[in-house]
DOKOL-961411 format. One record per residue (C-alpha): x, y, z. Coordinates in steps of 0.1 Angstrom, whole numbers, padded with zeros to 4 digits, always signed. Example, Ala and Ser with C-alpha at 12.3 -4.5 7.8 and 13.67 -1.06 7.14 Angstrom:
<pts>
+0123-0045+0078
+0137-0011+0071
</pts>
This chain:
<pts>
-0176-0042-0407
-0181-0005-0393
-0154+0018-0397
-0152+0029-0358
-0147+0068-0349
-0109+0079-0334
-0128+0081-0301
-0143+0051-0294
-0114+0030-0310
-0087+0048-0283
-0116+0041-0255
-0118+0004-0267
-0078+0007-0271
-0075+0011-0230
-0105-0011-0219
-0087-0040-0239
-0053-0025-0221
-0072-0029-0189
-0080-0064-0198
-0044-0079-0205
-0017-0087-0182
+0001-0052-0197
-0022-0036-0176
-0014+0000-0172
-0027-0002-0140
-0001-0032-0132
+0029-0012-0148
+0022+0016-0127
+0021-0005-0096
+0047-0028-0105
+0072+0003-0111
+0060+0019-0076
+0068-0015-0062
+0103-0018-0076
+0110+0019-0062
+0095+0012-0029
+0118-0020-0028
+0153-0002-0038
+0141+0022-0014
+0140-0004+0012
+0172-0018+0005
+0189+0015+0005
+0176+0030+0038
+0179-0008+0052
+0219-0006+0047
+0220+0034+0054
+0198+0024+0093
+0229-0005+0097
+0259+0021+0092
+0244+0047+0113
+0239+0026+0135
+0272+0015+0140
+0288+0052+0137
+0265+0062+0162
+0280+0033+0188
+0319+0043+0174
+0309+0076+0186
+0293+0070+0217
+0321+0045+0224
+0345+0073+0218
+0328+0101+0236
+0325+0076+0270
+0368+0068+0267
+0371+0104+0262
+0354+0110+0293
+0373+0079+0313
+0405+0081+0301
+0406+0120+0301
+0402+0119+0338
+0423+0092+0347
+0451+0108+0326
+0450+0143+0343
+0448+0126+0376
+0483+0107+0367
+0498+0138+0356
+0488+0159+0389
+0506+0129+0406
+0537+0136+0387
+0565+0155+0403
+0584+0166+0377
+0615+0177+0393
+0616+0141+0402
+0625+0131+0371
+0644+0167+0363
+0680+0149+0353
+0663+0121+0326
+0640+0150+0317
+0669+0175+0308
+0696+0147+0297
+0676+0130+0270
+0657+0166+0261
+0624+0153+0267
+0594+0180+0266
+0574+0169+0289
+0559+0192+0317
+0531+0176+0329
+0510+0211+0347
+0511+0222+0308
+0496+0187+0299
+0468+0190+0324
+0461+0226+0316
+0454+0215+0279
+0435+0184+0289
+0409+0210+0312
+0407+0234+0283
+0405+0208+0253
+0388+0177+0269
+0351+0193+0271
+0351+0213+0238
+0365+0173+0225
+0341+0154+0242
+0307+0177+0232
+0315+0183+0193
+0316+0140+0193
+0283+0142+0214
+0268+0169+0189
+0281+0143+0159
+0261+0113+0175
+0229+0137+0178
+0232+0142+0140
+0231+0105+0136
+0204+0104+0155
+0188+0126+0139
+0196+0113+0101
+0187+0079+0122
+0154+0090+0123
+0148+0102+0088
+0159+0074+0076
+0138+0053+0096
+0106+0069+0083
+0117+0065+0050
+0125+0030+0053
+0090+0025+0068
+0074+0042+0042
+0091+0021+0015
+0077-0009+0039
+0042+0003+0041
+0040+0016+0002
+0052-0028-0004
+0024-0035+0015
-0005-0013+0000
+0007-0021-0033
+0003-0060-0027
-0036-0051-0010
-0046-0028-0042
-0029-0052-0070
-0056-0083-0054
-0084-0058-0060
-0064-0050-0095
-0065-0087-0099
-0104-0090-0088
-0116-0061-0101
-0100-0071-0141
-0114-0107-0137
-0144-0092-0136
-0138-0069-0164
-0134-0098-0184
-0163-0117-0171
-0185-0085-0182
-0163-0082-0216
-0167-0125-0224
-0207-0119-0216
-0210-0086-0241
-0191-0105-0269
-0210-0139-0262
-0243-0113-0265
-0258-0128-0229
-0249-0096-0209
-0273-0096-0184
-0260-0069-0160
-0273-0043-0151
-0260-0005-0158
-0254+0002-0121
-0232-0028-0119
-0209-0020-0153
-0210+0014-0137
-0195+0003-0106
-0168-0017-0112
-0159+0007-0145
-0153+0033-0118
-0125+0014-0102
-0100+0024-0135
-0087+0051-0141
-0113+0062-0162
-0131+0099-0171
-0168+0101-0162
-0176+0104-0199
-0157+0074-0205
-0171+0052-0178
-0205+0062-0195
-0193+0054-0228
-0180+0021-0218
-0209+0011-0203
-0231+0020-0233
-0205+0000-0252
-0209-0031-0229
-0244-0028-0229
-0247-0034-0263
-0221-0045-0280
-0234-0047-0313
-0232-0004-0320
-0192-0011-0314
-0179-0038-0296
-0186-0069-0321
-0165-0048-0346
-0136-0034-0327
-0133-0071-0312
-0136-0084-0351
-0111-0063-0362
-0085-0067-0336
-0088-0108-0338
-0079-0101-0377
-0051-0075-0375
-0035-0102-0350
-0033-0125-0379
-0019-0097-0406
+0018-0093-0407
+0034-0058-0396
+0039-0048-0431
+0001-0054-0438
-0009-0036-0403
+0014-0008-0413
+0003+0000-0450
-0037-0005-0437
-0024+0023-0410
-0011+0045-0440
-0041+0041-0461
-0065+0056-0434
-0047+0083-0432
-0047+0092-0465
-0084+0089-0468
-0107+0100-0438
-0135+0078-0432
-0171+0093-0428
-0174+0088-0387
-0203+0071-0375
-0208+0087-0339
-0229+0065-0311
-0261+0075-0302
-0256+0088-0267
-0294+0096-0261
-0298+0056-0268
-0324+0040-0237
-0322+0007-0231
-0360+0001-0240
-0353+0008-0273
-0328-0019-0276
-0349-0051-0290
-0327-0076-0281
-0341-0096-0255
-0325-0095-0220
-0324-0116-0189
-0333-0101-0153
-0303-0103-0135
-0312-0111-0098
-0306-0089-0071
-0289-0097-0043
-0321-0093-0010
-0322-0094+0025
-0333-0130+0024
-0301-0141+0003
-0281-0124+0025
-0298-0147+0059
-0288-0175+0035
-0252-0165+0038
-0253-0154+0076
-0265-0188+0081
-0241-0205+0062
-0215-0186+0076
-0221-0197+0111
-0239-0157+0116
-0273-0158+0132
-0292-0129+0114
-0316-0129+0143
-0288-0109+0167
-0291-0087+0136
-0315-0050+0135
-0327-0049+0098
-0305-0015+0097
-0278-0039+0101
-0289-0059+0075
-0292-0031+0048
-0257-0015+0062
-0243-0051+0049
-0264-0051+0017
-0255-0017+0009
-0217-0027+0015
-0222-0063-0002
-0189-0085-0010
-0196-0120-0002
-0154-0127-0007
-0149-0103+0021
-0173-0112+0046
-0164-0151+0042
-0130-0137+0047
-0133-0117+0080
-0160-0142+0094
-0132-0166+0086
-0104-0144+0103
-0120-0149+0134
-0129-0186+0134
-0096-0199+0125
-0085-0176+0156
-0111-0201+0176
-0128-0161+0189
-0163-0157+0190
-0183-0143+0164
-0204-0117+0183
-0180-0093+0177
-0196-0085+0146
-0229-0077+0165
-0218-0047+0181
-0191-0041+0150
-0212-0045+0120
-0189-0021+0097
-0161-0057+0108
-0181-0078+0084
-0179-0061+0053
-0146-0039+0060
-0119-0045+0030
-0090-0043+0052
-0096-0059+0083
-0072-0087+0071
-0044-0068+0067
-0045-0049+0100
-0060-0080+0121
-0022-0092+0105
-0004-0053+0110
-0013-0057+0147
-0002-0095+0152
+0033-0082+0134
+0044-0062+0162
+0032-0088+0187
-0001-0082+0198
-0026-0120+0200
-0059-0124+0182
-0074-0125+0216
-0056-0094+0226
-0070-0081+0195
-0105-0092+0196
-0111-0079+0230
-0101-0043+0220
-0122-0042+0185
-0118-0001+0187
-0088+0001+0172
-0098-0023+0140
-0131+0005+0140
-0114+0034+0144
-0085+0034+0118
-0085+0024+0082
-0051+0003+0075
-0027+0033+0064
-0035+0055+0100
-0030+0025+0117
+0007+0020+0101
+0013+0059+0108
+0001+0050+0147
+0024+0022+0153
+0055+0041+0136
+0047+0072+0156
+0047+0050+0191
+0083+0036+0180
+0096+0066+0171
+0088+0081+0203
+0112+0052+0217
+0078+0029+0230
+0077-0007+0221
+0044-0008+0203
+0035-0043+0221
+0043-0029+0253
+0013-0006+0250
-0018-0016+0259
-0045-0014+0225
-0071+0007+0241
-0042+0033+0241
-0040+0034+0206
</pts>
């Protein structure tokens, strides 16, 4: 067994991170998620109390008003040497002109510093509002980037399963690709590919040697840790300026995904590629993910709408979050029909300015189904 440099054993160390359900990636996202909730429930209860200080206040600042006239028009009524006898008997203080001049000189200063408090509340209102909708949002992003998480480490796997089975058959551009989606240096998404590529320079051992420390105790894993650090291993170091020619190890063409597979799907789909410029075609190829195409195609035909709309809307067929605004829209009230007939607003924003749009309109006070799409 090869003794593996420092370097590519930490690289290795993540990718196999990366692999397992103790994802970084998932921690990350799963503490964001836990935030955004508490957040939630915070602002959810904070939006409920101001809400009901607010209508204290208003209710007060409306009897103020009420009463406060009614009051100073019962006191003007009063004669008080009409009652001059009880008044001065029993020692009562009651002059009712001095009443009324307080009520005119204290009422209005009363009545506006309880208006100014329910402005404040409106205004804390309001933050807390957008912070609450944040939170909201942030839940929602975070559930459509932990199903690429999910998809994008299955086919980590996949790729890892073929390496260590020695049948990987993809090609460089592909390991590339999807080793781009972690959170991954440029040098080490180059490595890793190398590494997947062929295994046999690294991965056979690292995978070898991780399968047996699983079966050591602690105590063993321990004193092996101890005894490389005592004595530094010679460090065999890849050969980046390995090609692929070199490599004898026989390997099968992968098959690339053509124009003609992709009129297979259109037709399959219910698509005719005929309605289709060949620029459309290769916009599609270029953007390829049969799982989101079925999806959206699907989207609309469960909706019973017609499918031409992805004639004039090619970017619609192959757009990653068309599913999650088609369902952002339909939230606040708005049909599939309503939807389908104003396709601009699916083109025009991607998911996260589309949330910002909607919070924006009800914020300025509109109701967001009130206003017609084409608005938007």
């Amino acid at each position: 067994m090869k003794i593996l440099s420092p370097e590519v054993t930490r690289l290795l160390d993540k990718l196999y991170n990366l692999r397992g359900s103790d994802s970084v990636i998932f921690k990350e996202m799963e503490s964001a998620h836990k935030k955004a909730e508490e957040t939630k429930e915070r602002t959810t209860a904070e939006k409920a109390t101001l809400q009901e200080q607010i209508a204290g206040l208003e209710a007060d600042s409306k009897n103020l008003s009420e009463q406060g006239k009614k009051l100073i028009e019962v006191l003007k009524g009063i004669d008080k040497n009409a009652y001059a006898t009880v008044i001065d008997r029993l020692h009562i203080n009651f002059d009712p002109e001095a009443l009324v001049e307080k009520l005119d000189s204290s009422l209005p200063e009363t009545i506006e510093k309880v208006n100014s408090d329910i402005e404040s509340s409106k205004e804390e209102l309001v933050k807390v509002e957008e912070e609450m909708n944040s939170a909201i949002t942030t839940i929602e992003e975070i559930g459509i980037r932990k199903d690429a998480a999910i998809a994008n480490q299955e086919k980590l796997n996949e790729y890892f399963d073929l390496a260590l089975a020695g049948n990987i058959n993809i090609t460089r551009d592909s390991i590339t690709s999807l080793l781009e989606q972690f959170d991954l240096t440029e040098e080490e998404t180059r490595e890793a590919a190398k590494i997947l590529m062929f295994p046999e320079d690294a991965l056979y051992d690292y995978d070898a040697k991780l399968r047996e420390s699983e079966k050591k105790s602690i105590s063993e894993v321990m004193q092996e840790a101890k005894n490389q650090e005592i004595v530094e291993p010679k460090v065999e170091k890849l050969d980046e300026e390995v090609e692929p020619v070199k490599v004898e190890t026989p390997k099968v063409e992968e098959h690339k995904f053509d124009r003609e597979d992709l009129i297979d799907l259109f037709n399959e789909i219910g698509l005719d590629y005929l309605d289709y410029t060949t620029s459309d075609l290769d916009q599609v190829l270029e953007h390829y993910n049969e799982k989101v195409i079925r999806r959206n195609v699907n989207i609309f035909k469960e909706n019973s709408l017609s499918l031409d709309i992805f004639v004039d809307h090619i970017n619609l067929l192959y757009d990653k979050e068309l599913e999650a605004k088609m369902d952002r829209l339909q939230r606040i009230g708005k049909s599939a029909l309503d939807i389908y007939l104003n396709p601009t607003v699916l083109t025009k924003y991607d998911y996260k300015n589309l949330d910002k749009a909607i919070i924006l309109l009800q914020d300025s006070g509109l109701d967001p189904k009130q206003v017609p799409l084409m608005a938007y």
